[in-house]
C-alpha positions in Angstrom: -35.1 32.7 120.1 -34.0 32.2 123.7 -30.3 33.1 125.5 -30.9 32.4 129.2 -29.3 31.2 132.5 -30.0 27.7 130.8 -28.1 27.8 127.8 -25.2 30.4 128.3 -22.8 31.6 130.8 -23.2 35.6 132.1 -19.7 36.2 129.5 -21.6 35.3 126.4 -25.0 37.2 127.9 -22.8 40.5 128.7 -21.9 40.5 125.0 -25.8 39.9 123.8 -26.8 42.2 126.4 -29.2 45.7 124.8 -27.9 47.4 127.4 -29.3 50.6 125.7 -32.2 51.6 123.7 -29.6 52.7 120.6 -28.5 49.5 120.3 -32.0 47.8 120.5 -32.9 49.7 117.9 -30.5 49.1 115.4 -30.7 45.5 115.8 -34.5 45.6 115.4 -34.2 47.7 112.3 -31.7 45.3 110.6 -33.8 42.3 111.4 -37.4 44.0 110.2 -35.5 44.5 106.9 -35.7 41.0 105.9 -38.9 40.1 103.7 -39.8 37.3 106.3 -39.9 39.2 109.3 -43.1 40.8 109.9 -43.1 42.0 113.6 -40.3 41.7 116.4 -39.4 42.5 119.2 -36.4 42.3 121.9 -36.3 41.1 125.8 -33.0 42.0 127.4 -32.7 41.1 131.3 -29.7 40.5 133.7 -30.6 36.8 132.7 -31.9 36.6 129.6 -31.8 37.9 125.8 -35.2 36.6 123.6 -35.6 37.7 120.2 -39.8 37.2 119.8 -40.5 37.8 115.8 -43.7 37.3 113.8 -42.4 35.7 110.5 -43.8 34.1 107.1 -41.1 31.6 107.4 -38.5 30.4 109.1 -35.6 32.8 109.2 -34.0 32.0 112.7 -30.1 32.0 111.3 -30.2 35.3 109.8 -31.7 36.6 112.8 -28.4 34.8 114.6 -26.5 36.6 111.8 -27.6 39.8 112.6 -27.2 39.3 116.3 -23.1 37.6 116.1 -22.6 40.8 113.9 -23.9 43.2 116.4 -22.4 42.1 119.0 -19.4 40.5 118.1 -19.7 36.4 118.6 -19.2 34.0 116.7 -22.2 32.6 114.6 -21.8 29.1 114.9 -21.7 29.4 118.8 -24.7 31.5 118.9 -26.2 28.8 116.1 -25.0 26.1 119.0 -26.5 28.0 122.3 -30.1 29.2 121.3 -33.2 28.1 122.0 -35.6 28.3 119.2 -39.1 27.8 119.6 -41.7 27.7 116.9 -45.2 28.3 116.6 -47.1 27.3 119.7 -43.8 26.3 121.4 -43.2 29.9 121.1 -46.3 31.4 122.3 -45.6 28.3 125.2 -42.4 29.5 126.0 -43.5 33.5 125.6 -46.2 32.3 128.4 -43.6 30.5 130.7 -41.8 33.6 130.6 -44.1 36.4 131.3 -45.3 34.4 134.1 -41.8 34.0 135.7 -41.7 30.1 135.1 -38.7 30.4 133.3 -37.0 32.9 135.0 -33.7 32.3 137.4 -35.8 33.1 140.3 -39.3 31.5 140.0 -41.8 33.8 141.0 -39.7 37.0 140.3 -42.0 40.1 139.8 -39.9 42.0 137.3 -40.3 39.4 134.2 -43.6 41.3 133.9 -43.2 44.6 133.4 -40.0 44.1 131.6 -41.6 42.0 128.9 -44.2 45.1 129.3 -41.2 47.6 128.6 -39.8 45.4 126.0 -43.2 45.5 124.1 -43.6 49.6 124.2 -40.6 49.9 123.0 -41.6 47.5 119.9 -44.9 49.5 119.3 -43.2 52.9 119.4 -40.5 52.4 117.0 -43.2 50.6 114.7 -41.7 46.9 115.0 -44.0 45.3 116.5 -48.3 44.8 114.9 -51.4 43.3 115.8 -50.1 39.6 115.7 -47.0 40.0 118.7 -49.7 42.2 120.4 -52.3 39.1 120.4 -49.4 37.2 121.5 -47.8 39.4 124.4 -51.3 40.7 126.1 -52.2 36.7 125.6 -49.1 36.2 127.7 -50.0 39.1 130.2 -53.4 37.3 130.9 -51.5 34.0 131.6 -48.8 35.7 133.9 -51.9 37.4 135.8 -53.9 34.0 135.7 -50.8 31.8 137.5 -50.4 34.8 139.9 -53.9 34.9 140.8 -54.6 30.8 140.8 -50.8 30.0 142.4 -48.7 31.1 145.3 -46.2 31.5 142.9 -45.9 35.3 144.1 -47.0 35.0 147.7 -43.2 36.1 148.7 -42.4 37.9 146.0 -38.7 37.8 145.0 -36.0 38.6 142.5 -32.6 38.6 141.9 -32.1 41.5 144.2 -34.0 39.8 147.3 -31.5 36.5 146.8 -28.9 38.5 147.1 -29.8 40.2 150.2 -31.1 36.8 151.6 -27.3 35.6 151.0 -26.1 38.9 152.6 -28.1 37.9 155.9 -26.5 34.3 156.1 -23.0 36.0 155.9 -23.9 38.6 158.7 -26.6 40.4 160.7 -27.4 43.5 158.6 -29.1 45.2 162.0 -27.5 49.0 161.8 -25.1 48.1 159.3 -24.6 50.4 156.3 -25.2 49.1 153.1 -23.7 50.6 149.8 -26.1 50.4 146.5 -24.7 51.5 143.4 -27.0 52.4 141.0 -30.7 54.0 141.6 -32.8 52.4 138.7 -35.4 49.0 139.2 -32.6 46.3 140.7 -31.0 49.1 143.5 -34.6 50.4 144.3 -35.7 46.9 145.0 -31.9 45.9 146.4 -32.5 49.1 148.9 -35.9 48.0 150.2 -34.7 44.6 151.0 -31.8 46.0 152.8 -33.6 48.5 154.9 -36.5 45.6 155.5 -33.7 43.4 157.0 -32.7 46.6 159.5 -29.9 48.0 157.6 -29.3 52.0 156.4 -28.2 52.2 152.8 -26.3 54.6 150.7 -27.3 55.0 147.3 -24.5 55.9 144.5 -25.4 57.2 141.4 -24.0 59.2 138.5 -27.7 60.8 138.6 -27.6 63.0 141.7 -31.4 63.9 141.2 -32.3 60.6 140.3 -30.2 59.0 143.8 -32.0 61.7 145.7 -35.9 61.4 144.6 -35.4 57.5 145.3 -34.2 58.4 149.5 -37.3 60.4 149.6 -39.2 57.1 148.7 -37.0 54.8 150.9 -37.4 57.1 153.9 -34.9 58.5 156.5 -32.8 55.4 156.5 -31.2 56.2 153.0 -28.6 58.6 151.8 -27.2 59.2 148.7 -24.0 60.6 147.3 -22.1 60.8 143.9 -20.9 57.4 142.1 -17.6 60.2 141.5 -16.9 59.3 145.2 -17.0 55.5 145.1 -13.7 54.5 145.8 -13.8 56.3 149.3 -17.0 54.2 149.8 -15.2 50.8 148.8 -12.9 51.6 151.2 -15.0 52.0 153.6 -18.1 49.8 154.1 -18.5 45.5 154.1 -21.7 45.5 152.2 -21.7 46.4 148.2 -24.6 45.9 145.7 -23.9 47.0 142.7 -27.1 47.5 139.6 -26.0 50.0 136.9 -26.4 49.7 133.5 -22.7 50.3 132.9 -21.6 49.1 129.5 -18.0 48.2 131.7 -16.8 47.2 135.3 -16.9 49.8 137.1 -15.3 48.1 140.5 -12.3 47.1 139.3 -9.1 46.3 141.7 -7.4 49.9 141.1 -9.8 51.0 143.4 -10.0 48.5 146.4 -7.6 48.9 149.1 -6.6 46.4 151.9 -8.5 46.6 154.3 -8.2 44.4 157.8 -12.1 42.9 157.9 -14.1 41.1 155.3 -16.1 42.8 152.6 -18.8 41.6 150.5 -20.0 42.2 146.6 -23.2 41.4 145.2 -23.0 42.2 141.3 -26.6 42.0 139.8 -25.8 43.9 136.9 -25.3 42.5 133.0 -22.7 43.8 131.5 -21.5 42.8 135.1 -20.7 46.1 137.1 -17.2 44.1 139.2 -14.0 42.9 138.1 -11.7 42.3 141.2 -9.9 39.5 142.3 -11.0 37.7 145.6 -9.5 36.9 148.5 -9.4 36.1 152.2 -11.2 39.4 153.0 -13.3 40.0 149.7 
């Protein structure tokens, strides 16, 4: 069962979103529960939601049940939006995404190892068996396979390295500071883009340690501060990128000021991370 880019607008995937592993969990647990449902497990991206379950039979609108009551939608739209693939249209589609065929940004490295994460987290908490094992290493091989044969990921790319590449049409990043707010997977890769197109970066995070161990990896053009301190930074810089795993905005318009030269936010988070209004200079 498939909630993508494709089918749904980033409102409806905020409120799908496992933005934590509690919430994974729980859903997992009340889904298992049903006498169909043998294995399953849970993908949650910035882009997509997939629901991958081994069943006797088909049991796709309780799983939709389960999922509107977690997270608060309505049924029938949920009923309306998904993608549900059967059988070998599943393993298909479970192919397509591992390899990044079906992912916003085609040839995106992250797919990967999220589906990889997504899959742990399966086989530690006992959800997932041999069958979705066959199916997700099947799906590994295949990702590897149109790396390997294609030049699919000759450049590789992700959400983070379009929106630098967007950054660099609006302005020359040369010298120019850069603020990334948050220091897990999207901000790393957000940093290295930044600092490959010639700019210094600050990272923000609530994690001081966490900011700090990834400047040692990006090298001496990085610093790193507090996320306590981020309205002094908003008021202070053009360049925002913003990749925590909030479960609200955290840039809301309580904490921008006027300022008289144009700034620029790149929100790569879900649930999304800014809530401001735009204008002239924002």
């Amino acid at each position: 069962m498939s909630f993508t880019h494709k089918n749904t607008d980033i409102t409806l995937r905020e409120k799908l979103s496992f933005s934590n592993e509690a919430k994974k969990s729980e859903f997992l647990k009340v889904i298992s529960i049903h006498e169909n449902i043998e294995e399953c497990l849970v993908i949650s991206t910035c882009n997509r939601v997939e629901i991958v379950a081994f069943v006797k039979m088909a049991c796709a609108e309780f799983i939709v049940k389960s999922l509107a009551l977690l997270c608060d939608v309505d049924k029938d739209i949920l009923l309306e939006k998904a993608d549900i693939f059967e059988d070998s249209g599943a393993i298909h589609h479970l192919f397509s995404v591992a390899s990044s065929l079906d992912s916003l940004v085609v040839g995106e490295t992250q797919i990967a190892g999220q589906l990889k994460d997504a899959f742990a987290f399966a086989v530690k908490n006992n959800f997932c068996g041999v069958h979705l094992s066959r199916a997700v290493h099947s799906a590994f091989k295949c990702a590897a396979k149109v790396r390997n044969e294609t030049q699919i990921s000759k450049n590789p790319i992700s959400v983070a390295s379009v929106a630098v590449a967007k950054a660099k049409e609006l302005a020359d990043l040369t010298q120019k500071k850069a603020v990334v707010i948050g220091a897990g997977e999207m901000g790393e890769l957000a940093a290295k883009h930044l600092i490959a197109a010639g700019a210094k970066v600050i990272i923000l995070n609530r994690d001081l340690q966490k900011a700090k161990d990834l400047c040692e990896r990006l090298g001496v053009l990085s610093e790193y501060d507090s996320l306590e301190n981020l309205k002094k930074y908003l008021n202070q810089y053009e360049f925002f990128f913003s990749a925590t795993n909030a479960p609200n905005a955290i840039i809301t318009n309580s904490l921008i000021e006027e300022l008289p030269y144009k700034r620029y936010f790149f929100d790569i988070a879900v649930p999304r991370d800014i809530d401001i209004n735009e204008n002239e200079n924002i």
